[in-house]
N, C-alpha and C positions, 0 to 999 in steps of 0.2 A: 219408689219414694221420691219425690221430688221438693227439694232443697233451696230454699232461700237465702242466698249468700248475703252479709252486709260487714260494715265494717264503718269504725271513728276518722283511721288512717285517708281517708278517700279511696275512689275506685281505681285511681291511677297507680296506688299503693305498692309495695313490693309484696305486702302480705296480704294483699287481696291475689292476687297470681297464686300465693301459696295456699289459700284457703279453697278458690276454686278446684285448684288441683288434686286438694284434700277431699270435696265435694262430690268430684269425679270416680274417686276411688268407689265411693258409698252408690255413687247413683249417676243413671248420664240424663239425669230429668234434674239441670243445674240451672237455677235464674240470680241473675247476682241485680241487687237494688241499694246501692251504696249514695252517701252525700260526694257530691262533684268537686268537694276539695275539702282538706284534712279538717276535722270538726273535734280532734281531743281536749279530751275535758270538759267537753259541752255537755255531759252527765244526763239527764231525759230530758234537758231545754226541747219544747215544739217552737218552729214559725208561728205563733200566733198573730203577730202583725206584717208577716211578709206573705207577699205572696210565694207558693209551691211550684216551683219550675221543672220540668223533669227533660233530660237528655236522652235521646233512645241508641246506642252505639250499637247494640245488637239486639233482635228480636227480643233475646232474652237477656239483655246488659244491656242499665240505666243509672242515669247516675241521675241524683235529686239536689236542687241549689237548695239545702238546707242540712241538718244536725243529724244522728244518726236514728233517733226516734221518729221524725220526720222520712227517712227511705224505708226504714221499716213499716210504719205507716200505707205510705203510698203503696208500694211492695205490694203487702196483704190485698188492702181494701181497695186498691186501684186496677195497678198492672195487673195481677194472678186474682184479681178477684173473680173470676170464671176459673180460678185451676190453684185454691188457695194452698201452701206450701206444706207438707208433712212436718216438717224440723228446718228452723232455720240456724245458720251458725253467723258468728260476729266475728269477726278479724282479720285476718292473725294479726294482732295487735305487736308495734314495733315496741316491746318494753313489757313487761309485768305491768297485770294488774290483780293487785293484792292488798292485803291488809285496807286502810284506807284512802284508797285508790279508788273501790269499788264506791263509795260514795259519788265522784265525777269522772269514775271512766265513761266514754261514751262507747266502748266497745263492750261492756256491761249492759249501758242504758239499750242498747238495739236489742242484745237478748231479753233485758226485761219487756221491752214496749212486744215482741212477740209472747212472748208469757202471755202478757195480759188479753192479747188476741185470741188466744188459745194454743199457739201451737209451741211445741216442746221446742225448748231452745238453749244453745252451749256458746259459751263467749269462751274463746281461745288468744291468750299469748303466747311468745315468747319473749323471753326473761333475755336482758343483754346491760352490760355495763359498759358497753361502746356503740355508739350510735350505728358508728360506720363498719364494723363488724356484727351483724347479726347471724345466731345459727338459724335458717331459717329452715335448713333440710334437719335441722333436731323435730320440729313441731310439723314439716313435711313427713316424717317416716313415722313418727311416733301416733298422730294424729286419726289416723282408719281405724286401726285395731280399737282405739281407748274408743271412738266416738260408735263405732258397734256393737263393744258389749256394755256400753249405756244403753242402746238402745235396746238393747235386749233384756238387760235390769230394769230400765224404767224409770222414772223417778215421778212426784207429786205434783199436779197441772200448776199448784203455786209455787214452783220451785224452778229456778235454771240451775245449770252446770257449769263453774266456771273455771276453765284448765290454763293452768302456768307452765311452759314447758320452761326447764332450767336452762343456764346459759355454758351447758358444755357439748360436746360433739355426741351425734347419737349412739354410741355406741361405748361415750362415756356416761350416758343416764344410768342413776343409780336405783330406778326403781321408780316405782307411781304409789301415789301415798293420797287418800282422802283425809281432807284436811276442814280445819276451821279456819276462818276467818281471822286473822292476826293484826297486831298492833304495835306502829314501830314506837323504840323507844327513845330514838333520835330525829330531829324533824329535818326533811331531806329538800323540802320544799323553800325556795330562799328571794327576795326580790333585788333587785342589781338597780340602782341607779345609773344613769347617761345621760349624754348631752348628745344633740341633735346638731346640725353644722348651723343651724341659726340658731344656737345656745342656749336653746329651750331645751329642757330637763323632761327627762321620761324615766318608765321604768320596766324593766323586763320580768318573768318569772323565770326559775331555770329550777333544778335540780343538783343535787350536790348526789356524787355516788360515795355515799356512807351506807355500810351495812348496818343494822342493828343486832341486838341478839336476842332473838324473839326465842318464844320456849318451843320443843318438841310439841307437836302435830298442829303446828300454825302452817301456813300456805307461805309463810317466810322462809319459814325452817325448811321447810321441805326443796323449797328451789335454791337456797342458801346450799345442802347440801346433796344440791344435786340429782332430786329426785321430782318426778315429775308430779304438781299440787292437781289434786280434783277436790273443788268445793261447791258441794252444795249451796245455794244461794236463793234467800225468798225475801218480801218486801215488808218481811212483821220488823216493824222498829220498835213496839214495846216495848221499855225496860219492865219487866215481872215484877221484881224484889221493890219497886222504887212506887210502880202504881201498887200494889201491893198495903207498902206502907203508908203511900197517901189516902188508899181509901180509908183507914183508920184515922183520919186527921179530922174532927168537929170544925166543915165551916161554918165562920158568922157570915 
């Protein structure tokens, strides 16, 4: 099997190291095509007006001056396009991505932009409420087994996988849980005003770590309480009940 590694973090990343090594487990036919420096939140932004730069560090390690839709991109249709990728994996993302996350995670957008290529693809985090603490050997041990017997399940060409490992030690996870999509009920998302030394005014974004209390078989709940989230994930945005109702609606 041969493996397309990518990732939002950049290739210089701590959880690109753990994601190859994750890769290696599965297969020793590993190409990693990551953006050149940390692109979170870029969601499936492409360079449409930049030019596409690519760094070659090893035969098979490159890193791409652009978003993570953009290395997967290149990845596929460029690098391995003589040797295109069986399964490619996204991360290990430093942080959950969940609930709606998945809207501008770019470690999402790289599985989805392989979806769309055709080939099966699993966006991996791990879950941490301190930056400078990460378990990163949780989604190291945990990560072969889970991403084998998907591969052996299967899942639908318009569907990725996308795994939350929780933020306790691995041998305190409390289990693996398929999970739905969740939605917090406190907004964690906040913007910070500053001053600059010539006293021009800016603004940052940050995050505040508030839990919510999201309900049983959300991908909150499940890493809230410690057990490891696997969520099916496809690109239908349809509300059903809503178009539904509109087509009954007479326009003039």
């Amino acid at each position: 099997m041969r493996i397309l590694c990518s990732n939002d973090d950049g290739i210089h990343a701590p959880g690109m190291a753990i994601l190859e090594d994750i890769a290696r487990e599965i297969s020793d036919d590993v190409w990693t095509v990551a953006p050149l420096v940390e692109q979170s939140g870029a969601s499936r932004a492409m360079s449409l007006h930049d030019p596409i730069r690519i760094t070659a560090f090893e035969e098979r390690r490159h890193a791409v001056a652009g978003t993570p839709s953009d290395a997967v991109m290149m990845g596929v249709s460029h690098i391995m396009k003589d040797c295109k990728p069986d399964l490619i994996l996204s991360g290990v993302n430093n942080g959950q991505n969940v609930a709606e996350d998945l809207t501008y995670s770019g470690t999402v957008a790289a599985a989805l932009k392989g979806m769309v290529l055709g080939v099966p693809s699993i966006a991996l985090s791990q879950s941490r409420f301190n930056r400078a603490n990460v378990r990163w050997q949780t989604a190291r041990q945990g990560a072969p087994d889970i991403i084998r017997t998907l591969l052996a399940q299967g899942w639908p060409e318009n569907v990725i996988i996308n795994i939350n490992f929780p933020d306790v030690e691995p041998d305190e996870v409390a289990g693996i849980e398929v999970t739905r999509q969740g939605q917090r009920d406190v907004m964690s998302l906040y913007s910070e005003e500053r001053k600059d030394l010539r006293g021009g005014r800016y603004h940052w974004f940050g995050f505040r770590g508030r839990q919510s209390n999201p309900p049983e078989g959300t991908d909150l709940r499940a890493i809230y309480d410690g057990r490891v989230s696997i969520t099916p994930v496809h690109l239908e945005l349809t509300h059903a009940a809503t178009r539904e109702a509109l087509s009954g609606v007479k326009w003039t």
